[in-house]
C-alpha positions as CSV (number, residue, x, y, z in Angstrom):
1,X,108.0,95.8,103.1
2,X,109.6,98.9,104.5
3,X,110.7,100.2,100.3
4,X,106.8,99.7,99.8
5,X,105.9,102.0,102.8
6,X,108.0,105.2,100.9
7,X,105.1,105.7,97.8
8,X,102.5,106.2,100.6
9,X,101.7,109.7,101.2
10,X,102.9,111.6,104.7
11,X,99.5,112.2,105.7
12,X,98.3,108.5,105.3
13,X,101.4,107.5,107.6
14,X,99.8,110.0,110.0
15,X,96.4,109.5,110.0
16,X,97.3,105.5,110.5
17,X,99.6,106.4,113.2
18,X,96.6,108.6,114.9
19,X,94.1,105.5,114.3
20,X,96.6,103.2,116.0
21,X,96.8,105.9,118.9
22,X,93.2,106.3,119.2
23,X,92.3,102.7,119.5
24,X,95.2,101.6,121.8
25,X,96.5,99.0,119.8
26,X,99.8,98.3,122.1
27,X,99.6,95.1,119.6
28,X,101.3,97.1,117.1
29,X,103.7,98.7,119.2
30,X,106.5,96.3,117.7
31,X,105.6,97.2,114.2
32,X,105.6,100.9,115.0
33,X,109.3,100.3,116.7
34,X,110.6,98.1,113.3
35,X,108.8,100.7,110.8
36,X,110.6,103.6,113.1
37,X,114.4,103.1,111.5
38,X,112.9,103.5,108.0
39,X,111.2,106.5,107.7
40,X,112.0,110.9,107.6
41,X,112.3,112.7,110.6
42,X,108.5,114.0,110.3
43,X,106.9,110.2,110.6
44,X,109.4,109.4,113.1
45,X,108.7,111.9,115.2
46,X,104.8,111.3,115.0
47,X,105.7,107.3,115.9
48,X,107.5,108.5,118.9
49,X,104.7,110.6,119.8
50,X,102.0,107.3,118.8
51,X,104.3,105.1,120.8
52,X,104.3,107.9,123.8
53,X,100.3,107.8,123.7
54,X,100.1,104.2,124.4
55,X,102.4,103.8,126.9
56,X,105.3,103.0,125.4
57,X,108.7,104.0,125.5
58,X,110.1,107.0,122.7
59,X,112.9,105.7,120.1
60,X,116.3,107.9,119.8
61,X,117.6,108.7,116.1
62,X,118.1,105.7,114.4
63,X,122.0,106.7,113.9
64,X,122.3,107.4,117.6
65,X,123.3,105.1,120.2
66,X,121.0,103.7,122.8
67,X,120.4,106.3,125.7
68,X,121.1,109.2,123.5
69,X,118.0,109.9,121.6
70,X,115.7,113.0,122.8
């Protein structure tokens, strides 16, 4: 799934990520968290900050150990 999500456009990624914010869909916390490892910097950041807006906890880098992320 994750090589399919590359073709999609930044801003798509983004506006989904603000839709899932918007409508406090903790549901897809879990997706947000397995999707998180795949993408750039940009759309990880923005999940972080999706994640942070439900209530959830942030991700670090996904080459950085537990506990060390920002």
């Amino acid at each position: 799934m994750w090589p399919r999500l590359e073709t999609i456009n930044r801003e798509i990624k983004f506006l989904l990520l603000e839709a899932v914010e918007e409508r406090g869909r903790r549901d897809l916390a879990p997706v947000l968290r397995a999707w998180f490892p795949h993408e750039v910097r940009a759309v990880r950041t923005a999940i972080n900050h999706t994640l942070q807006g439900l209530g959830e906890g942030t991700l670090p880098h996904p080459k950085r150990p537990a506990g060390r992320g920002r």
